[in-house]
N, C-alpha and C positions, 0 to 999 in steps of 0.2 A: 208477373204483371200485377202491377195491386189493381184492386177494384175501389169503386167508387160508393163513395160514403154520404149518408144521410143524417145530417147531425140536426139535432134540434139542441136550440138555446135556449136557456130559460133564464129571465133577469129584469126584476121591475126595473132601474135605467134604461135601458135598452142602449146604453153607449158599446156597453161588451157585442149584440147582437151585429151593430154600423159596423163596429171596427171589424168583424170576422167579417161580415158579407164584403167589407170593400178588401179584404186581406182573400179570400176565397175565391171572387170571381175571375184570380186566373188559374182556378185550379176547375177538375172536372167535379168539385164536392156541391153536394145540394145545403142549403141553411136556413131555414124554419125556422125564426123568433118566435115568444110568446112570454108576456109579463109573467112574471109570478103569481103574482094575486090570480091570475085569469086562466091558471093551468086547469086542465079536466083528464085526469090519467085515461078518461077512456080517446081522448081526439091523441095523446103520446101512443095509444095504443095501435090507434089506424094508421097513423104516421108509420109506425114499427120501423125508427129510427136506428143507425149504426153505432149510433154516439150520441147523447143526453150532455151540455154543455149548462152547469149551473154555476152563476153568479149571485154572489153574497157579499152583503157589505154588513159591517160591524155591527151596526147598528138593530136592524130586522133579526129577528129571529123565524121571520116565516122561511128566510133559506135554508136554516138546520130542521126545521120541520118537510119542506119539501123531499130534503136530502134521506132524511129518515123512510118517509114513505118509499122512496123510491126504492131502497135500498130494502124493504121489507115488503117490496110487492114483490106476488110470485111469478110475474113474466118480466115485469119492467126492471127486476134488481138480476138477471140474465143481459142487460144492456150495457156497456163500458160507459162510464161517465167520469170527466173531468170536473174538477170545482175551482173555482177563481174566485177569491174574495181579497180583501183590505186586512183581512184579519190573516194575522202568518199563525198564529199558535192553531189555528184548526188542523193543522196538517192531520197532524196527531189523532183528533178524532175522528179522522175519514177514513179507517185504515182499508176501507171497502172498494174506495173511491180509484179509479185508475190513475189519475194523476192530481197533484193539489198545485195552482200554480197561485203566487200573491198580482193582485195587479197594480199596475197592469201587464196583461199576460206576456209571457214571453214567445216570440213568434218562431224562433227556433227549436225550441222545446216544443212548443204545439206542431210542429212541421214533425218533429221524431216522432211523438205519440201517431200523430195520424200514419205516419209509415208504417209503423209499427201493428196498427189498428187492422190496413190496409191487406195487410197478410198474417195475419193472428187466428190464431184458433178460438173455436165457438166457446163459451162456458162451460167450462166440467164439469158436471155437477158431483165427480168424484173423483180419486185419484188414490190407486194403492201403492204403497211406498214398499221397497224393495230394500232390506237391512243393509246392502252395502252401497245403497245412492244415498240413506240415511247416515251412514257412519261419515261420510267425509261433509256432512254439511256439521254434521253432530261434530267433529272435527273443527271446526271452521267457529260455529260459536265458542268452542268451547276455548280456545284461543283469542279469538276478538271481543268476548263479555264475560269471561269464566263459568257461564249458564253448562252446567254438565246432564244431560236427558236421559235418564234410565229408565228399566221399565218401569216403575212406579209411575213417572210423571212422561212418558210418552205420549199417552193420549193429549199433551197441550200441547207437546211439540210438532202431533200428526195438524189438530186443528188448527193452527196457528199458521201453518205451511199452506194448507188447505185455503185460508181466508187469502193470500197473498198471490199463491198460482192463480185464484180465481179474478180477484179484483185486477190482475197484470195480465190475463188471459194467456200467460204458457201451455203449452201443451205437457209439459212432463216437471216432475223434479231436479233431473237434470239439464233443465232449459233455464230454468230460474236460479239453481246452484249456479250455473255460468254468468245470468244475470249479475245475480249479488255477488260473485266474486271477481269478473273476468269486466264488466261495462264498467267504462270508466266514470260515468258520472250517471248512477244509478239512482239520484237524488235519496241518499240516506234510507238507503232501502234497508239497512241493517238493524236500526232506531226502528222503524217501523214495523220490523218483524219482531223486532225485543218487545214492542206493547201489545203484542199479541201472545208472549209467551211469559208474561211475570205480571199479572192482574192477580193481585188477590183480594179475596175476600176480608172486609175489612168493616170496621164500626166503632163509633166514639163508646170510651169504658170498656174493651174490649175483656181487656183480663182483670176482673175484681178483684183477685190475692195481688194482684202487681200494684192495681192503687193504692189497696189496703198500705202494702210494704212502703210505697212512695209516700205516703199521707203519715204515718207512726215509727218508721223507721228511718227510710233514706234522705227525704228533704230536709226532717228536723236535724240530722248530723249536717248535711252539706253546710244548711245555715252556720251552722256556732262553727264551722272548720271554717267557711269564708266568711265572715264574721266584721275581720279587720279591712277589708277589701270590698265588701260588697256588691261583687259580681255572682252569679251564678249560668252555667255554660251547659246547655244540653245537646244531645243530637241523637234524633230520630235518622238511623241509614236505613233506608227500606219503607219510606212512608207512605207508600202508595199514596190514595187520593187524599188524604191530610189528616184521618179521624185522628191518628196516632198524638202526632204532635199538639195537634188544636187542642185533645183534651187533655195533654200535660197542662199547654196554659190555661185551661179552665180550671185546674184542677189547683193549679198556683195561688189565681185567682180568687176562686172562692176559701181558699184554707188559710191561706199565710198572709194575711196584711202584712206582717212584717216586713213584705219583700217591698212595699210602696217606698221609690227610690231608691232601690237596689238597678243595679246595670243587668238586667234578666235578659237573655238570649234564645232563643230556641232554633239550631239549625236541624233543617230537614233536606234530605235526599232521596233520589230514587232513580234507576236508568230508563224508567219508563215517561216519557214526555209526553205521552198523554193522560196519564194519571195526577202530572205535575200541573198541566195545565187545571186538574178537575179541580187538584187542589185550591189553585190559587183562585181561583173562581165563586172556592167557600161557598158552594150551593148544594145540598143534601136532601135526599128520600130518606122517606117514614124508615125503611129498613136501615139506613145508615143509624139513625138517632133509639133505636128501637132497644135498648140498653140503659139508653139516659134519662132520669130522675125528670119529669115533669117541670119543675121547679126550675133545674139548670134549662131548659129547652125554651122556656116561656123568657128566662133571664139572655141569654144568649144566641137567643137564633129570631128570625121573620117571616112568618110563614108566608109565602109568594106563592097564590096558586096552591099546585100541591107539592111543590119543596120548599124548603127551609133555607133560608141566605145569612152564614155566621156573621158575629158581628164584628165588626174595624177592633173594638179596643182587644177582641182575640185575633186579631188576622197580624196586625203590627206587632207582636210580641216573635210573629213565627218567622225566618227565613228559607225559602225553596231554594233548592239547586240542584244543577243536573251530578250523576255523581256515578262512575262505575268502579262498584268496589275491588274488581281483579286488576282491571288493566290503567285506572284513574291514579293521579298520585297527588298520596291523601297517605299519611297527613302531613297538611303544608302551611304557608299563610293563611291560605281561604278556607281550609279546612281539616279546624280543629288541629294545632299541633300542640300536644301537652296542655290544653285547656281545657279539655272535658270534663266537668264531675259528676255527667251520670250518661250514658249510653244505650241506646235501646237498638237492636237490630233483632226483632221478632220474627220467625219464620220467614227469613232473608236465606240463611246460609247451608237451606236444605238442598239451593237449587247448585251447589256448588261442590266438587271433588272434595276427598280429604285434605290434598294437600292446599290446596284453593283455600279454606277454611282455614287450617294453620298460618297461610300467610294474610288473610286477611286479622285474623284475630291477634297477632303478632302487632298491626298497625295500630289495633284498635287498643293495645295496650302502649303504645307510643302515643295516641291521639289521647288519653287520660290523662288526668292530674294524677300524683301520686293517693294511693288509697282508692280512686274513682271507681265507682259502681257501672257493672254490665248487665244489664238482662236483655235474655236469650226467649225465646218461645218455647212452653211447656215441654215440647219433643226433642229440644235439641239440648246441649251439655258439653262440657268442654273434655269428658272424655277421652283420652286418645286425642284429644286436638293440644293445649299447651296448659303447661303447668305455673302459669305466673299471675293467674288467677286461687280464692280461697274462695271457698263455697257459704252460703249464707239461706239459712232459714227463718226467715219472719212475718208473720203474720199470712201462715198459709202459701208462702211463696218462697222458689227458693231463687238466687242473682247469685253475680259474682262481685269479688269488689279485688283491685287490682292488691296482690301481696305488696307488703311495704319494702322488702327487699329489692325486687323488682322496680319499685320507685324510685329505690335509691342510686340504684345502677344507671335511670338515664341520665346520672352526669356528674363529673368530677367534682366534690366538694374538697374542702378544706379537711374535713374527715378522713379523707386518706392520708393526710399527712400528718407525722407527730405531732402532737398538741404544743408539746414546748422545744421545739428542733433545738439543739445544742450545736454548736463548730468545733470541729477539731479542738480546735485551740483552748479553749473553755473545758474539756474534757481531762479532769489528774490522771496523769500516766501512772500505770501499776507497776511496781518492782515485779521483779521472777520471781522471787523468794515467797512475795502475797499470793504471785498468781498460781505458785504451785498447792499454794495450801487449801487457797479458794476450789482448784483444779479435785484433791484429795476431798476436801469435805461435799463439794458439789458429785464426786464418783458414788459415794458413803450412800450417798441419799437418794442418788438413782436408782441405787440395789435394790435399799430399802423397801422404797416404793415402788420397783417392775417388782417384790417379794408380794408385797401387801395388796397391788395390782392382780396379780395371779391368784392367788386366794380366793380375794371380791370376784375376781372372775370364775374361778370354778364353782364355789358358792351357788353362783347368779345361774351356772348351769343344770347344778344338781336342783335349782329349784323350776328350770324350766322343764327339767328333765321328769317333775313331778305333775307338771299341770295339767290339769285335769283337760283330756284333747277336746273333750265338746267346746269347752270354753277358748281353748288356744283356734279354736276353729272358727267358732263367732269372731272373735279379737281377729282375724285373718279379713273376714268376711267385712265387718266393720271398720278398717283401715282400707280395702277394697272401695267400700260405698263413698269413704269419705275422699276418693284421687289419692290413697297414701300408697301406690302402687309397690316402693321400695320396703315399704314395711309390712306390707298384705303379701309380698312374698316370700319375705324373711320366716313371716310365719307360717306360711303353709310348708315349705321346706323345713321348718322344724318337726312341724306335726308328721311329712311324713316321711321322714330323717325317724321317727319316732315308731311309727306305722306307715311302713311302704306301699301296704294294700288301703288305705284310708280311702272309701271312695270318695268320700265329698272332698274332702282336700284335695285328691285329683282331679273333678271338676273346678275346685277353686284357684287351681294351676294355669287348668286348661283355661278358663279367665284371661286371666293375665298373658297367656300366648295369645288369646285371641285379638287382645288391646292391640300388641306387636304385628297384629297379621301372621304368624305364623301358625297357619292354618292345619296344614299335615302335622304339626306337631299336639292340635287340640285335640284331632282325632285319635292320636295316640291316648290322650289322656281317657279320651272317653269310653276308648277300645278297654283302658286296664280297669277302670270304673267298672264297666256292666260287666267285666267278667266277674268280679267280684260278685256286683250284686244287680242283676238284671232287670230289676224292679223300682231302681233308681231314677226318680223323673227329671231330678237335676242334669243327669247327664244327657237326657234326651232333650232337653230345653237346651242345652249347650251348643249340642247336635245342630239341634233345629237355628242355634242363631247362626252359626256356620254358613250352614246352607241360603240361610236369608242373607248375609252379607257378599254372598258367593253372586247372587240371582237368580238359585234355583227355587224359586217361590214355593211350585206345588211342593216340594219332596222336604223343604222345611213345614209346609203345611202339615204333614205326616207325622213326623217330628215331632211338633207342637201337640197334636192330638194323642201320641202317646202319652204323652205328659198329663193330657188331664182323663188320660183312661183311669190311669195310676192315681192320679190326684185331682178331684173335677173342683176343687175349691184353689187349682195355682194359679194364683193371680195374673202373672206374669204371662204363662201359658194363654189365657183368654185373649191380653190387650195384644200381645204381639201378632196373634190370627187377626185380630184385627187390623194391623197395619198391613198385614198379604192382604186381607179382602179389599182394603184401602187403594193398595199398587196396584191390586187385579180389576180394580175398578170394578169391584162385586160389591157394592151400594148395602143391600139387604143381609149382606151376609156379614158386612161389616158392623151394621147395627144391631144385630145381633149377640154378636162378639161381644161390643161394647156395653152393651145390656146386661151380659152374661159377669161382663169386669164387673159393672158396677153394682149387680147384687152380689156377686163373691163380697169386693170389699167392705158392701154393710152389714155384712156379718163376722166381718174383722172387727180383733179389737182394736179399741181406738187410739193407742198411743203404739201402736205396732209398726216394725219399719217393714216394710216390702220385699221380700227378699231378690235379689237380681233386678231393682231399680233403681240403681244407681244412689241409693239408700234416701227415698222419698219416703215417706211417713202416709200412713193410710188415708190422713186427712186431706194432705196436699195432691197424692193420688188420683183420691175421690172425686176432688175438683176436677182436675186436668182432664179426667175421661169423658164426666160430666160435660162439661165445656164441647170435647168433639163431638161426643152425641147431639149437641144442641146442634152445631154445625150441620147435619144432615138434612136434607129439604125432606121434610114430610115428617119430620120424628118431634113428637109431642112433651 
């Protein structure tokens, strides 16, 4: 039997409050009007209403204030409340809100809600999640947004679920699993839980080595390569609330007149639509702009209150769209097909599987121009993900920029074909008599040269067969750092084709198995390593990455700490504990870590490459850790 509901309505018109009381008085609900201007949370308090009904219209900003309060008091945001306004893009930011209806309201959907209301359970103020109710929802994204949750990043996926069971009032995990998968018209309840699980932290100028590179490297090629066309095509995928994009064009803006009437584009994306809306909205806090050069802030923003409103001639350079990079199909007309010449998807492609990652990064080399530059976020690398990228270091940063091989492959030219085709017909026929002698002197000269071949080649062996193994070891180690995976094993197999017990060659095998995933096979390597020599940190960092790619966080922790028993200045050793304390959500131990990286490194020397980082240079390093440290709330 449901029970009977006490809704109060809040809405300076008061047309929303007529229309429900004449739609209500043949049901058993009670309905309490009261203008906005004239609310007093303590008389919502006496009332201690079922249901809070606020209306908003476009215009007022006192309804998203109301909505706020309500939503951040500590009895009154335990209350289910529906919102109704004129304005559709707010859905997005109510994600608190139990239902968002556009008006005018729909009277059958408000009939569900109240059933719904009517037999609902009280607000939870908590809810512990059981790993196999989680695995089939964890299932469920991960096919319908490619969003992949491990333990690193569980703690969003707990809270995100948390904000959605509450504001829907389910009673369990799998009350709402059945919701979102099983109701047929759950009003895009799937969008609404993706903008609870892919907020990031974000701000204009974010990464200085990457303007650096865009400002003295990458814009001034793009210019003189489109030169004869003057267009230029960006695309920010993952732009969260806009800083990304907005300060390429500032960045345009203030550097390159040249580009005045140039055809300049800037697309942006993101699966989250309430970030898109912040975006397009172009309204920003102190902490957004807390990066930006005075000068540019005074030239391009209006301070309103206490945020800042960017200005039109930056807002028309940029376009938003909605965009999901696993399951969206891109690239197409609308989105970037072979038009790109410079790409950004900065800490996007963490939230995503391996192989998620290879096929997106697959498009995004279809979505480029030939040559077109990618940059990725300091932590991420293309790795084990595809080889149709070269790597680039400039100005403190390193990007990728598409192989020109690769370019040329997406599409049939004239170049495959003979240059000057000849027909049959046009072609002198040869006598037997030429063609045997041809046949004779062409044998003569094969000998020759498989003779002369063989030689050059034994030669080339007795001098590999000389080389000094430290240096064949580095040259292993240095075609490793730089993705030359075929030649970084060529040479570790020679060195230990040369020395079978070589331990660091064996870790530098075990490497290359680990690119592959073949995991039992690194452990071999690392078994024949410390037999050798026990005191080897290499191989226990190897260990320990195993274990961290596995999931077993502590026991690679262990790992890692042997490593800097052995060696307390291994760089590598330090930052990687700090990515466990990061997944483990250990805050203080992570900054620690990071502290611990960045005095190792400035006591490196300066033009030194990093060993096991993907062959980063001390200085570029120095940056990137610097950078997460600043990320910590409280760290100085």
């Amino acid at each position: 039997m449901q029970r009977r509901l006490k809704i109060y309505v809040i809405d300076d018109a008061m047309e929303l409050c007529q229309d429900l009381r004449g739609w209500l008085d043949q049901t058993d609900h009670e309905v309490t009007c009261s203008p906005a201007g004239r609310i007093l949370m303590h008389t919502l308090l006496e009332y201690q209403p079922n249901l809070i009904v606020l209306g908003m219209t476009r215009d007022s900003g006192e309804g998203m204030a109301i909505y706020r309060r309500l939503s951040n008091h500590r009895q009154l945001r335990l209350v289910p409340m529906i919102v109704v306004s004129d304005d559709a893009s707010l859905e997005y930011e109510m994600l608190d809100a139990f239902d968002f209806q556009v008006r005018p309201f729909d009277r059958g959907r408000l009939r569900v809600c109240l059933e719904r209301l009517s037999g609902s359970h009280k607000y939870l103020a908590d809810i512990s999640f059981a790993e196999p109710e989680l695995a089939a929802l964890k299932g469920f994204l991960l096919e319908h947004s490619g969003l992949h949750f491990s333990q690193h990043n569980h703690r969003i996926l707990e809270r995100g679920l948390m904000r959605r069971i509450q504001a829907l009032r389910m009673k369990s995990l799998p009350a709402y699993f059945r919701y979102l998968t099983e109701t047929s018209d759950n009003y895009d309840e799937i969008n609404k839980l993706l903008g609870l699980l892919t907020i990031g932290e974000t701000s204009f100028f974010r990464y200085r080595s990457h303007r650096e590179a865009f400002l003295h490297y990458v814009i001034p090629r793009l210019m003189q390569q489109n030169k004869s066309h003057a267009k230029l095509r960006i695309w920010s995928a993952g732009c969260s609330t806009g800083e990304e994009p907005y300060s390429l064009a500032i960045l345009l803006l203030e550097n390159f007149p040249e580009l005045v009437g140039w055809d300049v584009q800037i697309l942006a994306t993101d699966i989250n639509k309430r970030s898109l809306r912040q975006a397009r909205e172009r309204v920003y806090g102190e902490r957004s702009l807390r990066m930006m050069e005075d000068s540019l802030r005074e030239r391009y923003f209006e301070k309103v209150d206490n945020h800042f409103l960017l200005s039109t001639q930056v807002k028309r350079m940029v376009r938003f769209d909605y965009l999901n990079l696993q399951t969206d199909n891109f690239p197409s007309s609308d989105h970037a097909k072979g038009t790109i010449d410079l790409l950004l998807c900065r800490n996007v492609l963490i939230y995503f599987k391996l192989e998620t990652i290879r096929q997106i990064v697959a498009k995004f080399s279809q979505a480029l121009r030939p040559q077109g530059y990618l940059f990725m976020g300091h932590s991420e690398t293309m790795q084990n993900v595809s080889d149709r990228f070269q790597r680039h270091h400039q100005n403190s940063a390193f990007f990728y920029q598409l192989k020109e091989a690769v370019a040329k492959k997406k599409s049939v030219t004239a170049r495959m074909l003979p240059e000057n085709p000849r027909s049959v017909e046009t072609i002198a026929p040869v006598s037997t008599r030429t063609r045997d002698k041809m046949s004779a002197t062409t044998g003569a000269k094969s000998s020759l040269a498989a003779v002369v071949a063989k030689k050059k080649n034994s030669e080339q062996a007795k001098k590999i067969l000389w080389r000094d193994p430290e240096q064949l070891y580095r040259d292993a180690l240095t075609a490793f750092d730089h993705e030359k995976f075929a030649e970084s094993s060529k040479l570790f197999e020679q060195l230990l084709e040369e020395q079978p017990t070589n331990q660091k060659a064996l870790v530098g095998k075990g490497l290359l198995l680990a690119n592959q995933g073949k995991y039992s096979d690194v452990r071999i390597c690392c078994a024949r390593a410390l037999k050798e020599d026990d005191l080897l940190p290499e191989a226990y960092l190897l260990r320990g990455l195993i274990l961290d790619m596995e999931g077993f966080l502590k026991r690679a922790l262990v790992e890692y700490q042997k490593v800097l028993w052995l060696d307390p200045a291994y760089v590598m050793a330090h930052y990687l504990t700090a990515k466990i304390h990061n997944r483990l959500s250990d805050t203080e131990k992570r900054r620690r870590s990071l502290r611990n990286t960045v005095r190792t490194l400035e006591r490196t020397a300066d033009q030194s490459i990093i060993p096991f980082s993907g062959g980063l240079s001390r200085g570029v390093f120095l940056e990137i850790v610097r950078s997460e440290l600043a990320e910590i709330p409280g760290t100085l």
